[in-house]
mmCIF file of the C-alpha atoms, coordinates in Angstrom:
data_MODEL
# 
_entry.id   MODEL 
# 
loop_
_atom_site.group_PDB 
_atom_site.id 
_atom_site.type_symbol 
_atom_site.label_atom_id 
_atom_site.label_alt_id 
_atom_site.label_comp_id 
_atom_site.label_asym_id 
_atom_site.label_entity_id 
_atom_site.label_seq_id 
_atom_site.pdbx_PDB_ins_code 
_atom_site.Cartn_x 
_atom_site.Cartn_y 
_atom_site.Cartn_z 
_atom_site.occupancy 
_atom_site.B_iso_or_equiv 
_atom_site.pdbx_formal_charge 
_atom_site.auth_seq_id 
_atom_site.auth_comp_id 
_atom_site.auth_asym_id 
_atom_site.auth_atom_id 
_atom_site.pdbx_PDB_model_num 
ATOM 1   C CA . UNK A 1 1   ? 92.778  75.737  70.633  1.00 0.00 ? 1   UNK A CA 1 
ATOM 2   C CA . UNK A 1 2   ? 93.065  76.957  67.045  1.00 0.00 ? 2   UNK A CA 1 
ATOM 3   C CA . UNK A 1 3   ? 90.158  79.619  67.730  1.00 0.00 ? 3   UNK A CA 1 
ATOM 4   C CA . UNK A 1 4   ? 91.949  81.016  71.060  1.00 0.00 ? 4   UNK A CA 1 
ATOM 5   C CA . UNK A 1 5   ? 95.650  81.298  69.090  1.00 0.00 ? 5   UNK A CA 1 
ATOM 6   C CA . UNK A 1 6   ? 93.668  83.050  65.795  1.00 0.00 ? 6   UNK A CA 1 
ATOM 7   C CA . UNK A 1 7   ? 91.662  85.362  68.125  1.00 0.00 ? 7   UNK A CA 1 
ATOM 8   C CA . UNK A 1 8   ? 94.332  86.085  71.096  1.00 0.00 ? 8   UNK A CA 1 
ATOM 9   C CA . UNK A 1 9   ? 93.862  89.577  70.643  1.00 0.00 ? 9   UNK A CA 1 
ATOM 10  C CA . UNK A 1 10  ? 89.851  89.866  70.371  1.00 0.00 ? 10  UNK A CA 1 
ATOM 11  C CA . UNK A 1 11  ? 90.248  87.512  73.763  1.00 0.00 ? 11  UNK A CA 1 
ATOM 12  C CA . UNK A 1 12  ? 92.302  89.909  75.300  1.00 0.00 ? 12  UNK A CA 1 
ATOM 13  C CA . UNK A 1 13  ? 89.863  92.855  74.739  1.00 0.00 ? 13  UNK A CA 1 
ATOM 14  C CA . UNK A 1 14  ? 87.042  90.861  75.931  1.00 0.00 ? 14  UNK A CA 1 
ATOM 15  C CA . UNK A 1 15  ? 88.703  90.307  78.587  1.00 0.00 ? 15  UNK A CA 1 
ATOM 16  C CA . UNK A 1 16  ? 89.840  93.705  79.254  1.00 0.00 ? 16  UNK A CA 1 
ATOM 17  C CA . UNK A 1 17  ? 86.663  95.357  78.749  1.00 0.00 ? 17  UNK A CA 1 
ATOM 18  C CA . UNK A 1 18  ? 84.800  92.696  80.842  1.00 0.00 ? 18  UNK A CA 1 
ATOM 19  C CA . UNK A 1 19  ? 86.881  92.928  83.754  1.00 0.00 ? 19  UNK A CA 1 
ATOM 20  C CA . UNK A 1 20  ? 86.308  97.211  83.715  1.00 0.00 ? 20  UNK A CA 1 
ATOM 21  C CA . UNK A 1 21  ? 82.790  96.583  83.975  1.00 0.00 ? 21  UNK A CA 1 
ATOM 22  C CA . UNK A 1 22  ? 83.038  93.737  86.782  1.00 0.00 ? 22  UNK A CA 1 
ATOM 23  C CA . UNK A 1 23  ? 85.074  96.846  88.430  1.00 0.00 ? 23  UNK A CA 1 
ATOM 24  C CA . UNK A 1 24  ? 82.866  99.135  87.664  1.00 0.00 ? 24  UNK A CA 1 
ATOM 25  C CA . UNK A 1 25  ? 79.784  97.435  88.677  1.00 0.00 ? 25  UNK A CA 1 
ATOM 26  C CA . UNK A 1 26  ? 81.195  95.958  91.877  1.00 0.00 ? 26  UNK A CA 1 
ATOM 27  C CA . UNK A 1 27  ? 80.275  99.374  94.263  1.00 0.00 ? 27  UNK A CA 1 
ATOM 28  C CA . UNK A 1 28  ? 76.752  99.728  92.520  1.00 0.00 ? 28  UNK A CA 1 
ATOM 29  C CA . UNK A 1 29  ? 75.618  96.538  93.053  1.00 0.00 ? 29  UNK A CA 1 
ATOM 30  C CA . UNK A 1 30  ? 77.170  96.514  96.768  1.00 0.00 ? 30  UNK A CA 1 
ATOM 31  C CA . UNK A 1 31  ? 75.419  99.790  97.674  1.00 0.00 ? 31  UNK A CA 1 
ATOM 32  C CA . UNK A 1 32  ? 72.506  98.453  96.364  1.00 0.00 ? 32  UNK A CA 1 
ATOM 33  C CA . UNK A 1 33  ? 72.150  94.579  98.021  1.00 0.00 ? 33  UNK A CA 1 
ATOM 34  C CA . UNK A 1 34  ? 73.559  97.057  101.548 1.00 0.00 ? 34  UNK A CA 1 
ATOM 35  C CA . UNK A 1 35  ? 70.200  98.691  101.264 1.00 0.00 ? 35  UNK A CA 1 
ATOM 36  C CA . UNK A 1 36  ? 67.850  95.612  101.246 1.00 0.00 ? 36  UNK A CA 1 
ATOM 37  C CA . UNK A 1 37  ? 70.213  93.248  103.109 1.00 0.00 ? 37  UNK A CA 1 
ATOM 38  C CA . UNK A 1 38  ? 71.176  93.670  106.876 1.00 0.00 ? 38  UNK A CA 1 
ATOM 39  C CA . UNK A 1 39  ? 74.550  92.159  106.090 1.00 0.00 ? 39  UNK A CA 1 
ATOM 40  C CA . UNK A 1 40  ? 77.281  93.423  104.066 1.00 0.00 ? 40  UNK A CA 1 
ATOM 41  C CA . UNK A 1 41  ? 78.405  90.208  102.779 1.00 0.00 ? 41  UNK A CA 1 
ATOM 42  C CA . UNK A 1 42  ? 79.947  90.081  99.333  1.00 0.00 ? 42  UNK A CA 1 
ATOM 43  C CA . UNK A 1 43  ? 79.567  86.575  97.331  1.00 0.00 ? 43  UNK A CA 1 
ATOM 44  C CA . UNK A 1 44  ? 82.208  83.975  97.479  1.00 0.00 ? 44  UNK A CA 1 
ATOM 45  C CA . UNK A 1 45  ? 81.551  83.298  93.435  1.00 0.00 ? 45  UNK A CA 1 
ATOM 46  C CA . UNK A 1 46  ? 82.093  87.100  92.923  1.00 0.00 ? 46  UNK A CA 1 
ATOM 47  C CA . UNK A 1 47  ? 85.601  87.791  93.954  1.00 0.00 ? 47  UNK A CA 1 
ATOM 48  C CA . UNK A 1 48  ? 86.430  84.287  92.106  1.00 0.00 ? 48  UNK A CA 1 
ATOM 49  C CA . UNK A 1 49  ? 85.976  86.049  88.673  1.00 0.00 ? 49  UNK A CA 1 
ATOM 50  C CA . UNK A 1 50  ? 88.942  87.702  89.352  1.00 0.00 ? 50  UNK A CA 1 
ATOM 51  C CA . UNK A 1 51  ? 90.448  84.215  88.873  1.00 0.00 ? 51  UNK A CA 1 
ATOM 52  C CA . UNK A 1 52  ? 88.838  83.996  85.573  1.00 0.00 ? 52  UNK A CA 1 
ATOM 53  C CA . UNK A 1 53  ? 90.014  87.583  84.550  1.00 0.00 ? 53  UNK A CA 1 
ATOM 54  C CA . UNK A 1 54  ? 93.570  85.988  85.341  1.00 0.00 ? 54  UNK A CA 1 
ATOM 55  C CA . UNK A 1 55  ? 93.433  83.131  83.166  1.00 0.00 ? 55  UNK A CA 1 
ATOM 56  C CA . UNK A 1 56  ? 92.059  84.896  80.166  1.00 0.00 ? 56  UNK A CA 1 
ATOM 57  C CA . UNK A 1 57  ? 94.124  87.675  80.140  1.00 0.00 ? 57  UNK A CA 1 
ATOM 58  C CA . UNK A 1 58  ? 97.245  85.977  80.400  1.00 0.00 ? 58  UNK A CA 1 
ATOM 59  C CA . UNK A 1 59  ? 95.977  82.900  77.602  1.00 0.00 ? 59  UNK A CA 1 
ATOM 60  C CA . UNK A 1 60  ? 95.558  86.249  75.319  1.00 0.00 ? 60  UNK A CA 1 
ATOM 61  C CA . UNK A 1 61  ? 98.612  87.566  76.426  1.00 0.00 ? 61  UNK A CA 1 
ATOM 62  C CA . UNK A 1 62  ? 100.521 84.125  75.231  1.00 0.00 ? 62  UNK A CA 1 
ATOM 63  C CA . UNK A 1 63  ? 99.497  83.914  72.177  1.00 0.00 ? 63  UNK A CA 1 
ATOM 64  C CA . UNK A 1 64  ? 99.047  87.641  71.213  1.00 0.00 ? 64  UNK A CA 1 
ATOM 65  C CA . UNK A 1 65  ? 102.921 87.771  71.640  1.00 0.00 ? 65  UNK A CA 1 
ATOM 66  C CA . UNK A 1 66  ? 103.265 84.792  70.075  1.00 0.00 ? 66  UNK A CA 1 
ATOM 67  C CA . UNK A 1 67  ? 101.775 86.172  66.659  1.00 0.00 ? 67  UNK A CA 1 
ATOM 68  C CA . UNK A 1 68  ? 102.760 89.693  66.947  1.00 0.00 ? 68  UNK A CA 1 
ATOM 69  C CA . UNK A 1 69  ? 105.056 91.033  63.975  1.00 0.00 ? 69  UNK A CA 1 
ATOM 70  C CA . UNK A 1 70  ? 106.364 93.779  66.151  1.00 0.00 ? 70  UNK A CA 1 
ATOM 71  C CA . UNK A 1 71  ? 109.376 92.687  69.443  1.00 0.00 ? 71  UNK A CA 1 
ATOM 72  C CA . UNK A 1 72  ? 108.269 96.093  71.174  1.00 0.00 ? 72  UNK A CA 1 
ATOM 73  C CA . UNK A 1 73  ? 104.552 94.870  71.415  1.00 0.00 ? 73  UNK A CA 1 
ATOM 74  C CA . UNK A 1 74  ? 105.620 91.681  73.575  1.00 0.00 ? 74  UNK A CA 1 
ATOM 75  C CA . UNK A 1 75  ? 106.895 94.194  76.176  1.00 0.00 ? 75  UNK A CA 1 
ATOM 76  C CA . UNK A 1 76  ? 104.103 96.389  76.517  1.00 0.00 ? 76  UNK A CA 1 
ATOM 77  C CA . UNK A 1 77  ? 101.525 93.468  76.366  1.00 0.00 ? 77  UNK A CA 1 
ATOM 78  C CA . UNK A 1 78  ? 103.445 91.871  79.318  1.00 0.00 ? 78  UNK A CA 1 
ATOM 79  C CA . UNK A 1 79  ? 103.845 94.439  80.849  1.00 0.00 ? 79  UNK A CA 1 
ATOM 80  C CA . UNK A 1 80  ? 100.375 95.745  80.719  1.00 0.00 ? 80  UNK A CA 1 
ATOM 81  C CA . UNK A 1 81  ? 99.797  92.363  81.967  1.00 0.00 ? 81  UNK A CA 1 
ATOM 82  C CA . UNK A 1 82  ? 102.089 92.292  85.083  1.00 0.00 ? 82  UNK A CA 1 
ATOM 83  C CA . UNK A 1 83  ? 100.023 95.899  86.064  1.00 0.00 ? 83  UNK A CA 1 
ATOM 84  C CA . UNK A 1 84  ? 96.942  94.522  85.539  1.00 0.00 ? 84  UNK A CA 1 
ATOM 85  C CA . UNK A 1 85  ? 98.074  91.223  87.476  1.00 0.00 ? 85  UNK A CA 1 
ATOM 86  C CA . UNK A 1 86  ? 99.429  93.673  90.303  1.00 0.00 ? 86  UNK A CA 1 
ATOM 87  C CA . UNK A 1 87  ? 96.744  96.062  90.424  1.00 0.00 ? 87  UNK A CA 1 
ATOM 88  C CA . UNK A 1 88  ? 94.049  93.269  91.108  1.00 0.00 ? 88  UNK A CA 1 
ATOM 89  C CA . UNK A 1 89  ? 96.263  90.966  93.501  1.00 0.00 ? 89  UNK A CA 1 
ATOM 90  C CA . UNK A 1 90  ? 96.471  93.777  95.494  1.00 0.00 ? 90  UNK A CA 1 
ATOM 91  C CA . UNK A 1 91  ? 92.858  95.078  95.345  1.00 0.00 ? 91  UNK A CA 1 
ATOM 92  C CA . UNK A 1 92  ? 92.354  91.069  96.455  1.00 0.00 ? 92  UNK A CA 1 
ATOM 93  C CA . UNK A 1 93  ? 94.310  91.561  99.708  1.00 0.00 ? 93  UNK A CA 1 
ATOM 94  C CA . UNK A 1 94  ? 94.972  94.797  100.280 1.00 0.00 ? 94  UNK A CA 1 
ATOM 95  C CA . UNK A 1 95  ? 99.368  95.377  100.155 1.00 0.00 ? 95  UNK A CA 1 
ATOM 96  C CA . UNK A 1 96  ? 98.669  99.194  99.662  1.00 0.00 ? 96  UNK A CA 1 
ATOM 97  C CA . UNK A 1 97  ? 95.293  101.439 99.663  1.00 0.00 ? 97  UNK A CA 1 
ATOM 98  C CA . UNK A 1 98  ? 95.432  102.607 96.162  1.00 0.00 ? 98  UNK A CA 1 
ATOM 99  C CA . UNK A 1 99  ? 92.136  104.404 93.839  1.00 0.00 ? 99  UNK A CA 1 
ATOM 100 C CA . UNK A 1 100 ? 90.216  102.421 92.561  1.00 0.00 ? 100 UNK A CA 1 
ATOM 101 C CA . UNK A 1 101 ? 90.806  104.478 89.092  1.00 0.00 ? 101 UNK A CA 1 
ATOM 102 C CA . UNK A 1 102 ? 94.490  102.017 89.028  1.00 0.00 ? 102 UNK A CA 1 
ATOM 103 C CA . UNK A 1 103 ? 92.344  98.825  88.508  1.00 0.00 ? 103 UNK A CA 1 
ATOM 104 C CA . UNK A 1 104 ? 90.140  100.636 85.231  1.00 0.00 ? 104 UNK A CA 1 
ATOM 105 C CA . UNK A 1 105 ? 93.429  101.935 84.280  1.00 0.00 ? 105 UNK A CA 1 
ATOM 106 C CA . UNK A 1 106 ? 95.120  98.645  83.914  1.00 0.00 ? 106 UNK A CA 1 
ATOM 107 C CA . UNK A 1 107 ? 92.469  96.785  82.747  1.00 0.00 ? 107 UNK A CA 1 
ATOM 108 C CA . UNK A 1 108 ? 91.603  99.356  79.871  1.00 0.00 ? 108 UNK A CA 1 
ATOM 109 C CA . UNK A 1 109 ? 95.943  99.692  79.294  1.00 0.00 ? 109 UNK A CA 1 
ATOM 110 C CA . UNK A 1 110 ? 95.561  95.789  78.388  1.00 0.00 ? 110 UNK A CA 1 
ATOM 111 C CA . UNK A 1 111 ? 92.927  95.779  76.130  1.00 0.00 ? 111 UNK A CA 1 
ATOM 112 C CA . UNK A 1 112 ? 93.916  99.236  74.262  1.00 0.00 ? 112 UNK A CA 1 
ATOM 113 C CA . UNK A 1 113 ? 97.699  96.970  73.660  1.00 0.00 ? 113 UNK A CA 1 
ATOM 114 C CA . UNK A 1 114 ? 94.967  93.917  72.038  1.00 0.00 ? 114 UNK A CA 1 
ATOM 115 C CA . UNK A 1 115 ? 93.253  96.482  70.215  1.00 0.00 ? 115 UNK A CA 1 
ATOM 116 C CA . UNK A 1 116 ? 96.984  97.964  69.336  1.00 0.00 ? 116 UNK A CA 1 
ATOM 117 C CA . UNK A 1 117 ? 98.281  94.736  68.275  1.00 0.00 ? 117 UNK A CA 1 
ATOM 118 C CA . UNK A 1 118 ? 95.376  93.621  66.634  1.00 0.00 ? 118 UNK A CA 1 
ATOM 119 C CA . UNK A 1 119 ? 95.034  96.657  64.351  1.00 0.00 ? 119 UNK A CA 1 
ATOM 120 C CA . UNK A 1 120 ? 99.058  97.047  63.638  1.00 0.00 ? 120 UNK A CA 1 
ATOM 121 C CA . UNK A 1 121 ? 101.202 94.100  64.402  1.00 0.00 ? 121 UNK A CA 1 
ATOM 122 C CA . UNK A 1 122 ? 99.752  90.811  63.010  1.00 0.00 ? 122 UNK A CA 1 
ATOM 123 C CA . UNK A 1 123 ? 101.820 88.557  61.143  1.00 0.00 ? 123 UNK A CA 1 
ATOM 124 C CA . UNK A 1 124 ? 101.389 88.077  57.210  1.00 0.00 ? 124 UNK A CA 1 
ATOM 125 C CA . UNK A 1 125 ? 102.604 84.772  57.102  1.00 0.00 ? 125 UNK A CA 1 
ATOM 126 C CA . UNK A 1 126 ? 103.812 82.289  59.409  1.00 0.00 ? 126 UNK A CA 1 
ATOM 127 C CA . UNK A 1 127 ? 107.454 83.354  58.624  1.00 0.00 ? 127 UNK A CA 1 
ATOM 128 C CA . UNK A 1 128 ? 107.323 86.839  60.557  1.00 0.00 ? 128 UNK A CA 1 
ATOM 129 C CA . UNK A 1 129 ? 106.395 85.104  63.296  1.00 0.00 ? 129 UNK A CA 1 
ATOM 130 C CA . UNK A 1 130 ? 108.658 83.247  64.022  1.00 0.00 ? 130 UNK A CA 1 
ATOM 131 C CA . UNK A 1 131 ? 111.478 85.966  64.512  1.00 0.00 ? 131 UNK A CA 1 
# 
């Protein structure tokens, strides 16, 4: 647990960069299995990692705003979250047709606030924190 609190924000990029190229890579490798496969069927297991995607983020998201020395950086990294949380849930089921570009977009917002928070807003000391 200690390794996920220290690292919250390395988590979150992971995550955040991962999750671009799951997006990215999702029409490729659909075009591709279209060509050799009569069915257009996409794997149960693949729009499950979305799951994952959830859980991660918003673990990094915790504890990131947990440890961050700056109150403005708990907004944005929530609310980078909620857009990212949006933005897939509806690519999921479908609410509105939006670009693809949206889901990239929020992904890369959330892990440009880890890298953000990371690089300017960690706490010296546990006193800082706890503000």
């Amino acid at each position: 647990m200690k390794l996920i609190v220290n690292n919250s924000d390395k988590i979150g990029i992971f995550t955040g960069l991962l999750c671009s190229i799951h997006c990215l890579a999702t029409p490729i490798l659909f075009v591709t299995q279209s060509s050799f496969a009569s069915a257009n069927l996409e794997p149960i297991w693949w729009d499950s990692i979305n799951y994952l995607f959830f859980f991660l983020s918003f673990i990094s998201v915790y504890y990131s705003v947990k440890n961050t020395s700056k109150n403005f950086m708990k907004l944005i990294l929530w609310t980078c979250w909620i857009f990212f949380t949006i933005i897939i849930l509806n690519d999921m089921i479908i609410i509105f047709e939006i670009s693809e570009l949206f889901s990239y977009l929020s992904a890369f917002s959330l892990a440009y606030a880890h890298v953000h928070n990371l690089k300017y807003c960690q706490c010296k000391d546990v006193e800082c924190c706890n503000n």
